[in-house]
N, C-alpha and C positions, 0 to 999 in steps of 0.2 A: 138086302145088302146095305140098302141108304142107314136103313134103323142103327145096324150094327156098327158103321162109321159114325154116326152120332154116337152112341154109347160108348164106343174108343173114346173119341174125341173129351167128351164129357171125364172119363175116368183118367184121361193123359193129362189135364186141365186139373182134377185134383191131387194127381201124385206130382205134381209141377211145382205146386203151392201149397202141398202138405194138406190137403181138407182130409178129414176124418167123415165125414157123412155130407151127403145133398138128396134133400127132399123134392119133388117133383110133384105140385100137387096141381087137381084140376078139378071143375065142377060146372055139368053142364048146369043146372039148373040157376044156377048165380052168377055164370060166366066165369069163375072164377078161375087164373093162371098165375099161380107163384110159386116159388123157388127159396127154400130155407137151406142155407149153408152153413156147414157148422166146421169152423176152423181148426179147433184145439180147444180140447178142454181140463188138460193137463192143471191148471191154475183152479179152476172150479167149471159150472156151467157157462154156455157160449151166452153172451148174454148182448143183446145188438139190434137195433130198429129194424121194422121195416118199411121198405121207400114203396113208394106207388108211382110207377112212373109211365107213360107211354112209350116204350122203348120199341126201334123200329123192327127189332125182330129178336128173337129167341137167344139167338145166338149172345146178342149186346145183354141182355138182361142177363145171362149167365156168366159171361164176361163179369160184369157189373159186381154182383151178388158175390162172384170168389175174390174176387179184388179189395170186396169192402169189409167180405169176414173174415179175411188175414189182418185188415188195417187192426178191429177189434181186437183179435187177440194181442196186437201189439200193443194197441193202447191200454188193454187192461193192464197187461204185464209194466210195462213203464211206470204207471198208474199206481203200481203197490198193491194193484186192485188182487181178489183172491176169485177172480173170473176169466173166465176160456173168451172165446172171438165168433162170433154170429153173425150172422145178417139174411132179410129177409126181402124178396121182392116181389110185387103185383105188378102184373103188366097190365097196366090201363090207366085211363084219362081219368086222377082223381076229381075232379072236377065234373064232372059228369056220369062216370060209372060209380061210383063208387054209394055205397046204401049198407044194411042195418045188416042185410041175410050176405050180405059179400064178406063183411069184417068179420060175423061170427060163424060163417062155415071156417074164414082164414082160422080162426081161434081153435074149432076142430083138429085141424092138423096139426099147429103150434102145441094143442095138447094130448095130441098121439106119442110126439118123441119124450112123455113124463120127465119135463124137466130138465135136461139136458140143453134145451134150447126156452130163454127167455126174451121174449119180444117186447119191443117199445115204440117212443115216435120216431121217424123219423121225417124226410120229402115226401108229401104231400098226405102224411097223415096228422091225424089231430088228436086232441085229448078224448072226444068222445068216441072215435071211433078204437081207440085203447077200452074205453067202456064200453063197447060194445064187444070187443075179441074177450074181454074179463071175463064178458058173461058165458063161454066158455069154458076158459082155462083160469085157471090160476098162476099161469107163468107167462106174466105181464109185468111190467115196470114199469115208470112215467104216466102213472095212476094221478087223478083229480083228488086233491086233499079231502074230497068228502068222501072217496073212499078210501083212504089213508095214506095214498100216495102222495109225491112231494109236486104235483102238480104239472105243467110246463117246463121242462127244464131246458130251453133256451134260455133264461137268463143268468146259469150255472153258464152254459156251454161257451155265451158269449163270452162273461170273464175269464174263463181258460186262455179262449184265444186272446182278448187284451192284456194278461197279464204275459201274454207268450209275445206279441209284437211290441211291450213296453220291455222285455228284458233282450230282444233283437235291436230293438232302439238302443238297449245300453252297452250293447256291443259293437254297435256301427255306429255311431256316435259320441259313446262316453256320458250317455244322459240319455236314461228312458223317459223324459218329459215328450209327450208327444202335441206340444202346444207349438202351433204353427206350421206343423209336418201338413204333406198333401195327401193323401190317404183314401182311396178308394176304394168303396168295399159293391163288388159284384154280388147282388143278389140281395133282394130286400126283402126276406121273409122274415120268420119269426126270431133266429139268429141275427140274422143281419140287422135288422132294425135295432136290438140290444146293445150291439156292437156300435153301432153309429151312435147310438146315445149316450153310451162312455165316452168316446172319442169327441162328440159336442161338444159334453162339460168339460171336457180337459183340455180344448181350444184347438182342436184340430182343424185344417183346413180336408172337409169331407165333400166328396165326390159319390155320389151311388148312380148304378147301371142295374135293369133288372129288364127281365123280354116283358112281364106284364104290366099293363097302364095304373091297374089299380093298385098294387101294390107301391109303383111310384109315388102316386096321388097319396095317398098312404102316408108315404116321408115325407114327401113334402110339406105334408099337415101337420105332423109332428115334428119335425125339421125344419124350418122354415128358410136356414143360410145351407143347407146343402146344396150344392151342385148335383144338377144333374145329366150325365153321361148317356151317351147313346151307346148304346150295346154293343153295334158294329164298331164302333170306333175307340173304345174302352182300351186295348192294347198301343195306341197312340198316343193318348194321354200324360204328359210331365205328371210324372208323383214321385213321391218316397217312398210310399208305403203302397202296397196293392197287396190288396185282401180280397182272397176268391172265398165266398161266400154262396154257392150255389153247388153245380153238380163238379166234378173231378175232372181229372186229365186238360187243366187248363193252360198248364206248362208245360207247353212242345214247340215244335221245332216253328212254326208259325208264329206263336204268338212270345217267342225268346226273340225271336228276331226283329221283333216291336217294343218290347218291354223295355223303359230306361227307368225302372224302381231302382232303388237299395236292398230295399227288404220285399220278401215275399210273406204273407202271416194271416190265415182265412181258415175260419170256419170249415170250406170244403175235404169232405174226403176225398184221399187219394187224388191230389193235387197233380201230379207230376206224371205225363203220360207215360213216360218211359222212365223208373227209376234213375238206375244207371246213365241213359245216357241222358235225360234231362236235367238231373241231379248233380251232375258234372259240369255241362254248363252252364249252370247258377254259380255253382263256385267258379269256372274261369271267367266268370264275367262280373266279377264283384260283390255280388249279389249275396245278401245272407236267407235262406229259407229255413223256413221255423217248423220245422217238421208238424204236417197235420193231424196225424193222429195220438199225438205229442199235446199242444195245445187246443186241439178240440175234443178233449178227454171229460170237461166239465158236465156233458150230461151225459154218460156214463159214470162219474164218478157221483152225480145226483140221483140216477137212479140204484145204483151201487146199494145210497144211504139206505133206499127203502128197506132194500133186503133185509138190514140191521136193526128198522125203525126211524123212520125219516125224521131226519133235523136238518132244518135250512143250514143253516149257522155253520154246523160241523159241514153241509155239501161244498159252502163257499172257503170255507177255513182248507179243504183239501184239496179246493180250486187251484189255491193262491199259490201253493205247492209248485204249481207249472212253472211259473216264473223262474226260480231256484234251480228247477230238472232243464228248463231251456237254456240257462246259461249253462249248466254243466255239459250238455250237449254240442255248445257250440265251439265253449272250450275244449271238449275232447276233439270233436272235430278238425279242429284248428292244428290242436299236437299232434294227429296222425292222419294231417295232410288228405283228410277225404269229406266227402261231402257231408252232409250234415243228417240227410236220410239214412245215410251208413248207421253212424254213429248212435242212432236214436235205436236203427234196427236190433244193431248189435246187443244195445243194451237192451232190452224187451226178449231177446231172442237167450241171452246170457239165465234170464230167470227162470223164464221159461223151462230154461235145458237143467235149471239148478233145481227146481222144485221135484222135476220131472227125474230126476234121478234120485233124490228123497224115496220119493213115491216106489220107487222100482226097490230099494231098501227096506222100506216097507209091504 
């Protein structure tokens, strides 16, 4: 009986959210526990990281994984991209579990669904362990240029999002200069630290918060006038600009009731714990939010390139893109009086539904 309400549960979870397939996969010999969701792939293949995370129970990682492969398909669709929406997750301490025979049994399964589903980096994995799932499958992206891929693409990802928080600057301000703004970006990983390095050069007053030491240490060494924030106290904080940079659902009812930004504009997926009703109190509270899966498109739309034959040049030229799609966003927004997550949905959901009846003509 328990099994059987887990399996409801699991299937009422993706006719909620429209998933098309969820893989389940396990492996006693490598300990291996991940979860591949595949959202739509209406546009082309689901194509989406996966995260490694310690999440406290089964439940949250599922949670997690449907959430962030609906975000995909949205972003690809916005994007212009001609890919469906993915996402993949390991439950465990990358840090510690993680080894050679965990990433390429993960590649196993990754190449059981032939292509359908392509995998990349995302939290708490890295380039070589993409070379290591390779050595499985061939539906991989975010490949190390010695094997032809475009490498790292955090530095794609980052300018998505700055090009998406300089055109929310030129919306709440009348001048996306973001020299002298207070700007703090949560989460100092391989993202965020890219992010803070734009925002240096262009004179910004930067703030970073991260829960690990070393990653601080980190900015610090390469940032030397950043401030830095204690993690507890980050939602207190005078800024302008708050860039969540880490994991999602950072925008709820706790930390709105703290928050005194302008703009909201980060890296993180699925920013907003409650669409709707989060989403709505950004807008009655002045607040402009840059839709995340909007301006964190940039490595998606880097590993995109591979697909075609990787060119840096052409990944940052369709980065820059964002900027353009986020003012249009926010000016729709603005004319029909809803939030700003609506507006971006809408349109992502608009293509989707236009391709998708193409396809049914066909």
């Amino acid at each position: 009986m328990e099994n059987s309400t887990i399996e409801s549960n699991v299937l009422e979870q993706m006719m909620l959210k429209e998933h098309e397939q969820v893989v389940f996969c396990t492996d006693k010999a490598t300990g291996l526990k991940a979860i591949i969701a595949i959202h739509n792939t209406v546009l082309g293949p689901a194509l989406g990281g996966t995260r490694m995370w310690q999440y406290e129970n089964e439940a949250l990682a599922l949670n997690d994984v449907l959430r962030l492969s609906r975000g995909m398909s949205y972003k690809a669709a916005i994007s212009g991209l001609n890919l469906g929406g993915g996402k993949a997750v390991i439950i465990g301490d990358s840090r510690t579990q993680k080894n050679e025979a965990l990433m390429r049994r993960f590649g196993k399964f990754v190449d059981s669904l032939d292509g359908k589903y392509i995998t990349a980096e995302d939290v708490g994995m890295s380039p070589i362990d993409m070379e290591y799932i390779h050595d499985e499958t061939d539906h991989v992206a975010g490949l190390p240029t010695s094997l032809g891929g475009g490498g790292d693409p955090s530095p794609v990802t980052a300018y998505g999002v700055y090009m998406g928080m300089k055109a929310s600057a030129k919306k709440m301000y009348g001048s996306d200069s973001l020299a002298g703004k207070r700007i703090i970006v949560q989460g100092a990983g391989h993202v965020g630290q890219y992010l803070i390095d734009y925002l240096d050069k262009e004179g910004a007053k930067v703030g970073v918060s991260d829960i690990f030491a070393d990653k601080i240490k980190e900015v610090k060494h390469k940032f030397p006038k950043v401030d830095i924030v204690d993690s507890n106290g980050i939602y207190d904080e005078a800024m302008d600009i708050y860039a969540p940079c880490a994991l999602g659902a950072t925008i709820n009812d706790d930390t709105l009731s703290k928050l005194k930004c302008a703009i909201i504009a980060g890296a993180a997926n699925n920013q907003l714990g409650n669409e709707a009703k989060h989403g709505q109190i950004v807008v009655d509270k002045g607040m402009i939010y840059a839709p995340d899966f909007l301006i964190n498109a940039g490595g998606l739309i880097n590993c995109y390139s591979e697909l075609e034959g990787y060119n840096r040049d052409r990944a940052m030229s369709k980065t820059e893109e964002i900027y353009n799609t986020t003012m249009n966003i926010l000016i729709r927004a603005e004319q029909n009086s809803m939030p700003t997550y609506q507006a971006a949905n809408e349109m992502a959901e608009q293509r989707i539904e236009a391709i998708g009846n193409i396809n049914k003509v066909l």
